[in-house]
C-alpha positions in Angstrom: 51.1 -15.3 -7.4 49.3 -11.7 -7.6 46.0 -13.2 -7.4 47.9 -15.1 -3.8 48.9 -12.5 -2.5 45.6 -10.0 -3.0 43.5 -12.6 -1.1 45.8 -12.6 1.6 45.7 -8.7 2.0 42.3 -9.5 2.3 42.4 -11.8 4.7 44.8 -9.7 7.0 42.1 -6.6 6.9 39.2 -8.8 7.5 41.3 -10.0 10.9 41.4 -7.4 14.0 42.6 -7.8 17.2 40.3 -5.2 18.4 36.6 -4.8 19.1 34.5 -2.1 19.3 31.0 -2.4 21.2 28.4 -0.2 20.5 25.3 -0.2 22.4 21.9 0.4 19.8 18.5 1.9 21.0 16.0 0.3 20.2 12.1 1.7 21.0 9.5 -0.4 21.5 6.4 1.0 19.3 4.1 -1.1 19.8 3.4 -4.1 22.7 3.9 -7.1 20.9 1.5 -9.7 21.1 2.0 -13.0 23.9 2.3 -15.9 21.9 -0.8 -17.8 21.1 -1.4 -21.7 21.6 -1.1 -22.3 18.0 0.4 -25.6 16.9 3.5 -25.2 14.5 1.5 -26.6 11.5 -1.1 -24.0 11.8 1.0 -20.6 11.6 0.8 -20.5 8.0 -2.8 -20.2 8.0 -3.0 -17.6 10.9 -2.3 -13.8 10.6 -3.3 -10.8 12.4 -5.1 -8.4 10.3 -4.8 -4.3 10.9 -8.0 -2.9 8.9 -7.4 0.6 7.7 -11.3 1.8 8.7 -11.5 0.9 12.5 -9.1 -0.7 15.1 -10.0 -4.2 16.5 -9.0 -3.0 20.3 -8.6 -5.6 22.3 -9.0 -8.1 19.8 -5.8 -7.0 18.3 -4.0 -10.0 19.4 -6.4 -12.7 18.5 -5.0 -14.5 15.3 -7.6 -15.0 12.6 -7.7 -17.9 9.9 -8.5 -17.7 6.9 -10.4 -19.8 4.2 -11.9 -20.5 0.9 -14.8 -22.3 0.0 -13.9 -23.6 -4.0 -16.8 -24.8 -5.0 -19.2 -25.5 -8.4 -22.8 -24.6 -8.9 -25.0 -26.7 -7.2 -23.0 -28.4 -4.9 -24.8 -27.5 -1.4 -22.0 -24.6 -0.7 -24.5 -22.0 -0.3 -25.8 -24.0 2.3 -22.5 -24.3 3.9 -21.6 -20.6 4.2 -24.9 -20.2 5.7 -23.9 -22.8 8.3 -20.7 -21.4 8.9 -21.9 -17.5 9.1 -24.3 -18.7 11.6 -21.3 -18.9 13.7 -20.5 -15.5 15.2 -16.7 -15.6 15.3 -16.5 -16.5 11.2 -17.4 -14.4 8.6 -17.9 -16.0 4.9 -18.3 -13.2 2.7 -20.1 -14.7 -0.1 -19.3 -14.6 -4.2 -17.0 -12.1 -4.2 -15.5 -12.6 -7.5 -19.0 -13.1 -9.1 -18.5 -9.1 -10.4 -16.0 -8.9 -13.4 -14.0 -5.6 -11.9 -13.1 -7.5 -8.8 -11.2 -10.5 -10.5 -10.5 -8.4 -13.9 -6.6 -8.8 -13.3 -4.0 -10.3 -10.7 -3.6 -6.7 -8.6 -7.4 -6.1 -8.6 -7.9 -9.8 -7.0 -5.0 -9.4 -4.5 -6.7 -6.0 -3.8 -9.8 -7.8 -3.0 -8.4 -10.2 -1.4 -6.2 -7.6 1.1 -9.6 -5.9 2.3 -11.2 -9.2 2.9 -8.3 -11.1 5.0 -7.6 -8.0 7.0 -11.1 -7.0 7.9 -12.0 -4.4 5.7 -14.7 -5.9 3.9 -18.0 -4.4 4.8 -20.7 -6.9 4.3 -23.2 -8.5 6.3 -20.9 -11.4 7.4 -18.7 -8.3 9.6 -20.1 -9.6 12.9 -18.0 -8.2 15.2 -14.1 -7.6 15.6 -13.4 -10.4 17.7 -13.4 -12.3 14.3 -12.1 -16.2 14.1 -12.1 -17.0 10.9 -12.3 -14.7 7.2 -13.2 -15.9 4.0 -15.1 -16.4 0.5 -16.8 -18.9 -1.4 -14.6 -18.7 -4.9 -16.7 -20.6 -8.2 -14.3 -22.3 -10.3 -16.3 -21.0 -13.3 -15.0 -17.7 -12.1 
């Protein structure tokens, strides 16, 4: 009966009568993007990256992909990033994990991994910032 009655003091405070409206400010930072002519099965692969050592201007609101090439030793995947680098919207950025400090532990990887996918990888696959596509070629003896 005491347990009855305490959820039914509850009950009676949770219930008002009354309202209260409150207006809240909100600031607009920055001018969000207009929604891209993505399909809904493609959103999970697309992001905007926001590199730390330049802005991409007007290319701030073009979504990138990003990719992987998994691949084994001679398998004819060197030959495909060429093919796809010769493109100048992608940029494949090679073997990154091929040097021990870069895949030494999980935070070091997602480090890598961070300055690739948002743009901040300097190598000679940065083309331009206007960039469509971002990725590595990943050995799986690696």
């Amino acid at each position: 009966m005491v347990c009855g009655v305490y959820i039914c003091t509850i009950c009676l405070k949770q219930i008002s009568t009354g309202s209260t409206t409150e207006f809240l400010n909100f600031r607009v930072v920055q001018k969000p993007c207009p929604e891209p002519n993505i399909e809904p099965w493609e959103i999970p692969y697309v992001h905007y990256p926001n590199p730390k050592t330049y802005s991409r201007a007007e290319c701030a609101c073009n979504p990138v992909r990003y990719f992987a090439i998994m691949s084994m030793q001679r398998s004819g995947s060197g030959w495909f990033e060429t093919l796809l680098n010769n493109h100048t919207n992608i940029s494949s950025n090679g073997e990154i994990f091929s040097v021990k400090v870069r895949r030494s532990n999980v935070s070091t990887i997602f480090e890598t991994l961070d300055k690739i996918y948002n743009l901040d990888w300097m190598s000679s696959a940065s083309k331009n910032e206007c960039t469509a596509a971002v990725g590595l070629k990943w050995m799986l003896n690696q």
